[in-house]
C-alpha positions in Angstrom: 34.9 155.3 192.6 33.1 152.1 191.2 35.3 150.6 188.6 33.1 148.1 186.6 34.6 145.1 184.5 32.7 143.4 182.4 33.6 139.9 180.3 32.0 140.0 176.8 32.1 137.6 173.6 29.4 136.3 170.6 29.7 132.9 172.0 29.3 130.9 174.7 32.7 128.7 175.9 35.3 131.3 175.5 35.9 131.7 179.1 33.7 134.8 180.5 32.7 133.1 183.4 35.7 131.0 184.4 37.5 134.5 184.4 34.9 136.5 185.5 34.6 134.9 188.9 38.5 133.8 189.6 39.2 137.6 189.0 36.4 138.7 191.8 37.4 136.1 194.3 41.5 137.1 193.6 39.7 141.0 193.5 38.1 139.9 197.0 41.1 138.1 198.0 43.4 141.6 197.7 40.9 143.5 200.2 38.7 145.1 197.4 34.8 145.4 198.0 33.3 143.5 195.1 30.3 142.2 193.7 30.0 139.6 190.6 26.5 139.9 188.5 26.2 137.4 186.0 23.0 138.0 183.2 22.8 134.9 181.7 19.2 133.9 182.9 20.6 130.3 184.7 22.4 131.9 186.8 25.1 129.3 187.4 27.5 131.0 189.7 24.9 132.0 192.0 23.6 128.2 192.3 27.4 127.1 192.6 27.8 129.9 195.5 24.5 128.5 197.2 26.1 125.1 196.8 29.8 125.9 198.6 27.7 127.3 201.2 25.9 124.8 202.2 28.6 122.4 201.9 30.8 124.5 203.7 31.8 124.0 207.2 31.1 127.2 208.7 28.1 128.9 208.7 30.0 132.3 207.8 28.4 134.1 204.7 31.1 135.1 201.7 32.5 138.4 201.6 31.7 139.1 198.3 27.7 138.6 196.4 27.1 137.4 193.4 23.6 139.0 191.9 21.7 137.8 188.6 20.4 140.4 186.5 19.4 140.0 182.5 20.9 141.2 179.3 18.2 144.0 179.1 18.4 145.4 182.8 22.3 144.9 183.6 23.1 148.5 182.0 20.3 150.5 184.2 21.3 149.0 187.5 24.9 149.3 186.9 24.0 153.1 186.2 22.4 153.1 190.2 24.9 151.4 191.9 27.6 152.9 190.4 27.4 156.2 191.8 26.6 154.8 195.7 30.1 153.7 195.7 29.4 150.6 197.8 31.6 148.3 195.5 35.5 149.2 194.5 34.8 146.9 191.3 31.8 145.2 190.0 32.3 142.4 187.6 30.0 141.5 184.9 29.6 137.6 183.9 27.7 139.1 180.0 25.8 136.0 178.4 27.0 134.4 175.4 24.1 135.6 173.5 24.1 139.6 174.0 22.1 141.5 171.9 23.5 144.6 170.0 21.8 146.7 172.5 22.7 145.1 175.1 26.4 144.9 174.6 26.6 148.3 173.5 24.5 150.0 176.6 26.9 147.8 179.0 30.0 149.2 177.3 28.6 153.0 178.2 28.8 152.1 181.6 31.5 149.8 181.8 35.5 151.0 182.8 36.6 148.0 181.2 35.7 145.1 178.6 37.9 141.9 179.0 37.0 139.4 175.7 38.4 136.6 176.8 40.3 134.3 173.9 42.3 131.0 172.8 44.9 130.6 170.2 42.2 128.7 168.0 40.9 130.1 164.6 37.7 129.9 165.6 37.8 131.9 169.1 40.2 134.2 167.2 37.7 135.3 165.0 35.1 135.5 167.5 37.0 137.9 169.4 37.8 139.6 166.2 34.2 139.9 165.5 33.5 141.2 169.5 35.9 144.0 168.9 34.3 145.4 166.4 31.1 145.4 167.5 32.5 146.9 170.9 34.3 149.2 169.2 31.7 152.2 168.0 31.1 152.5 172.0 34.6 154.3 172.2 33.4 157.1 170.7 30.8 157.9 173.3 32.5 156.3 176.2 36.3 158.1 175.8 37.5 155.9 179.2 36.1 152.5 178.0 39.5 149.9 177.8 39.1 147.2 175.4 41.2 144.1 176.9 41.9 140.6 175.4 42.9 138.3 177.5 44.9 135.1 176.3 42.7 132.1 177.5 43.3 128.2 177.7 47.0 129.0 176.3 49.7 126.1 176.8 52.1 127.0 179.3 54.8 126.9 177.1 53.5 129.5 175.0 55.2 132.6 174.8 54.5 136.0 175.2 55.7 137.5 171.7 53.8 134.5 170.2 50.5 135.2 171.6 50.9 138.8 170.8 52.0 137.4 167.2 48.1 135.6 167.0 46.6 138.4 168.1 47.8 141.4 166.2 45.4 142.0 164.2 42.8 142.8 167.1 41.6 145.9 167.6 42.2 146.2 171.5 45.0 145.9 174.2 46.2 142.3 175.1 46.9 141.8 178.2 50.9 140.7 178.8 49.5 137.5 180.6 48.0 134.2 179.9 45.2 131.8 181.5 47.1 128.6 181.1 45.1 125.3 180.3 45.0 124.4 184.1 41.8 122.3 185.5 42.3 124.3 188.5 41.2 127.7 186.7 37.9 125.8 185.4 37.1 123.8 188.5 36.7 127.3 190.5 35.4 128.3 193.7 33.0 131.3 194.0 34.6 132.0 197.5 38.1 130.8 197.4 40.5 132.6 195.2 43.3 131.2 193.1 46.8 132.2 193.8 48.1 131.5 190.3 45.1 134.7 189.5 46.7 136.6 191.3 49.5 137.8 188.3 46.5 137.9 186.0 44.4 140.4 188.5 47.4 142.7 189.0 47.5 142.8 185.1 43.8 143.9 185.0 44.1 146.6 187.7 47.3 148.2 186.4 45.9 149.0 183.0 43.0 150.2 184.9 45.2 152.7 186.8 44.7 150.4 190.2 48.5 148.6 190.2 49.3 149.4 193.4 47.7 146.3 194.3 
């Protein structure tokens, strides 16, 4: 059945779309059927994909789409394509800007929420801030997984320290870090990165997919 994924914060520059598309191309990568929808109304991945393509020197299409969609549609189209069961995983790229009702129809229908997150005060209380507001939607969707991941973190960083900074948060956080690498911002929307890969099989596994 359609798993769907969907990066969420209150502000802009945390890191939804950086993550959102180097998990679907690592997603794609693994042999999963995926599609990325991103509903912030510029649609930048799509114009980066259209891009790569063009520039690219073969003619064949990626195996993955990326679709644009808006903050007040996303949850009723997720609702029909779920149940056709054409994608294993759809990942949703959320806008900075979400309204209430917005965040909290996409929850219903999302399997998962990733809120992507530095070490900084400021992101920290962001995501604190995201949480909560996610959080009501638990009690009318029962499966929903509420997922920090550690963002931008320097690679000497450990483990038990980001879990130290992030205690207080209302939700899982994941046991794996995005280090501050150009090569995770400078992405491709058709080449996955193989230093995702650990971060992907993080994702699936508290999804129930880790066989990955």
């Amino acid at each position: 059945m359609t798993k769907v994924i969907s990066f969420i914060s209150r502000k802009g520059g945390t890191g939804k779309t950086t993550n959102a598309i180097n998990l679907s191309t690592m997603l794609n990568n693994l042999g999963h059927k995926v599609a990325l929808i991103e509903t912030d109304t510029n649609y930048t991945l799509s114009t980066l994909r259209k891009m790569e393509v063009f520039q690219s020197e073969t003619a064949e299409e990626p195996a993955f789409e990326i679709l644009g969609s808006d903050d007040d549609r996303i949850a009723a189209e997720l609702e029909a394509l779920k149940p056709k069961n054409t994608y294993d995983f759809i990942v949703v790229d959320s806008a900075g800007k979400t309204t209430d009702e917005g965040i909290k129809k996409l929850c219903l229908i999302s399997d998962a929420v990733i809120v992507p997150s530095s070490l900084t005060q400021n992101d920290l209380l962001v995501t604190y801030q995201t949480i909560t507001d996610l959080s009501p939607a638990r009690d009318l969707n029962a499966d929903l997984r509420i997922m920090v991941l550690p963002n931008r973190i320097h690679s000497l960083t450990k483990i038990k320290t980001i879990q130290d900074a992030m205690e207080n948060l209302n939700a899982h956080v994941l046991n794996v870090a995005v280090p501050q690498k150009n090569l995770f911002v400078n992405f491709s929307t058709i080449l996955a990165e193989e230093q995702y890969r650990d971060i992907a099989r993080e994702i699936l596994k508290q999804l129930g997919d880790g066989q990955t």
